[in-house]
C-alpha angles and dihedrals in degrees: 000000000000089000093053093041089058093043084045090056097040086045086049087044093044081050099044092048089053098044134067115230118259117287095172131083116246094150089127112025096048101010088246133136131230111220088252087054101045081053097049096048082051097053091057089045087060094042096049103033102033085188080083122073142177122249133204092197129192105334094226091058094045122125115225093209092071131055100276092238090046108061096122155357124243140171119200123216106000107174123236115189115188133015116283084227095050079049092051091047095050085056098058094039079064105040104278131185120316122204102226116204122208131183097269086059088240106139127216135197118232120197115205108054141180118297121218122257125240101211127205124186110232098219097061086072116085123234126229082219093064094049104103118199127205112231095189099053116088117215123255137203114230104227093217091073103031105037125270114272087252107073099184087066086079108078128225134256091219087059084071095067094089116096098223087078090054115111104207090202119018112193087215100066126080115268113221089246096057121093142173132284115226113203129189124255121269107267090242093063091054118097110224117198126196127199136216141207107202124191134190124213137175121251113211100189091051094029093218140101122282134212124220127191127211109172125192121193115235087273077061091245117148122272122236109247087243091054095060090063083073088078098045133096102270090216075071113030109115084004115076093355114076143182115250153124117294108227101228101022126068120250135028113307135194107250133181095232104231088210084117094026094096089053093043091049089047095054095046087050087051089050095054087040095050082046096054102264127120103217125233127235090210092054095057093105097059088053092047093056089042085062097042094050087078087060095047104026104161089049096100095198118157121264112132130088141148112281146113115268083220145298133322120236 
C-alpha cells in the first residue's frame, strides 16, 4: 500500500510539472474547479464564515498558478469532542445506519437500524404458580424487626442523662485539625478535547479542492498523523484518507484524498439540478464541507451558513 501510494504521488508530481492548471470551466459537467473559481468559491467561504481565512504561506513552497496571498484556506482551533469511533459505536447501540443490498448491487443506507435485544431468559423469572404456601403453618413476627414481647428489654433515652454516660473524646468524631482530602476525578470522566487546524488546497491534478488535518491534544501538542485517524470515519480511515506531506506546512499531514471529489461533487450538482437549482460556482465550498463533514463528523469546524444553493430556473 505504502509502494503504490509513493509511485502514485511521483507519477501525480511527474503530471502536475508537464501540464498547465484548468482554465476552463468544468464546474457542472465533471464537478471540478478551474484555479479563478476555487478562488472564487474561497473568497465567499471567507467572506461568510470569517472563521476561514486565506494564507500565503512559505514563498518557496508557493504555487504560481494561484494569487501569492491566496495559496490556501485554513481554520485554527476547531474543537472536536469525542472520537469519531466511540461516535460510530453509540450509533449502533441505538440502532444506527444499515447498509440494505438489492439485486442490482446499489447500496442504500437505511436510518433507522436495528437496535440491539436485551435478552432475558424466561426461566430465570419466578411464577406465582410455582410459590407454595404452607397452610399449616401460622405466621410469626421476628422480633428483630417488631419489638420483643418484653418491652422493658428497650432501654430508655432518659436513662443517658447521667454523666457518667458522657465520653468526653470519641475517636470516631472529627477532631478540629482534620480536614478533607480532594482527589481528582477518574481519567475516564474527563472530557478531553482535542483541537484542529484545517486547511483547504487546490489540487491541480484532481482539480478539486483538497482537505488537510492538523490535530492538537487537550495540552494543545501535535497529534501524530496516526492518531488523527482516531476521529475519522472509520468507513474512511486509511481509505480515502491518507498519510502524506502537506504542500505548504512542514511534516506529514492527514489528508481526504480528492481521487473520487469530482464524482461526488458531480452527483450532489445532478441532485439540485434534477431538483430545480441551478447550482453556483461560488457556492462549491459549502457543499464540499458539507461533504466532508460525513469523513470527519465530531470536527466541528464552520461551514454552514444562510444562502441559496443557486438559482432557480
Amino acid at each position: 500500500m505504502v509502494l503504490t501510494q509513493k509511485l502514485h504521488e511521483a507519477f501525480k508530481g511527474t503530471v502536475e510539472r508537464i501540464t498547465g492548471a484548468r482554465t476552463v470551466s468544468a464546474f457542472k459537467e465533471k464537478g471540478v474547479l478551474s484555479v479563478s473559481e476555487f478562488v472564487v468559491a474561497g473568497d465567499n467561504l471567507v467572506s461568510k464564515c470569517p472563521t476561514w481565512s486565506w494564507e500565503a504561506g512559505e514563498s518557496n513552497k508557493r504555487k504560481t498558478y494561484l494569487p501569492p496571498n491566496k495559496q490556501y484556506l485554513i481554520t485554527r482551533n476547531v474543537p472536536c469532542f469525542k472520537r469519531a469511533i466511540s461516535l460510530e459505536e453509540e450509533y449502533e447501540a441505538a440502532g444506527g445506519e444499515l447498509l440494505l443490498e438489492n439485486d442490482d448491487d446499489d447500496g442504500w443506507l437505511a436510518t433507522h437500524g436495528k437496535p440491539k435485544e436485551n435478552k432475558c431468559d424466561e426461566e430465570d423469572i419466578p411464577s406465582m404458580d410455582t410459590l407454595e404456601i404452607d397452610n399449616t403453618r401460622a405466621i410469626h413476627s421476628i422480633p428483630t424487626y417488631f419489638g420483643s414481647e418484653k418491652d422493658e428489654d428497650i432501654p430508655d433515652m432518659a436513662g443517658f442523662d447521667d454523666s457518667e454516660n458522657l465520653v468526653e473524646e470519641d475517636p470516631a468524631t472529627l477532631q478540629q485539625s482534620a480536614y478533607f482530602v480532594a482527589h481528582e476525578p477518574d481519567d475516564d470522566n474527563i472530557l478531553r478535547t482535542r483541537t484542529y487546524d484545517i486547511s483547504i488546497t487546490y489540487d491541480k491534478y484532481y482539480q478539486t479542492p483538497r482537505v488537510w488535518l492538523t490535530g492538537y491534544d487537550e495540552s494543545r501538542m501535535p497529534l501524530q498523523p496516526e492518531l488523527v485517524l482516531q476521529d475519522v470515519s472509520q468507513d474512511h480511515a486509511h481509505k480515502t484518507v491518507t498519510i502524506e506531506d502537506h504542500p505548504h506546512l512542514p511534516g506529514k499531514h492527514a489528508s481526504v484524498h480528492p481521487c473520487k471529489h469530482g464524482a461526488v461533487m458531480k452527483k450532489i450538482i445532478d441532485v439540485l439540478m434534477s431538483r430545480g437549482v441551478e447550482p453556483e460556482v461560488d457556492k462549491y465550498l459549502f457543499l464540499f464541507l458539507k461533504f466532508v463533514a460525513s469523513v470527519i463528523p465530531t470536527i466541528e469546524y464552520d461551514y454552514t451558513m444562510d444562502f441559496d444553493l443557486g438559482s432557480t430556473s
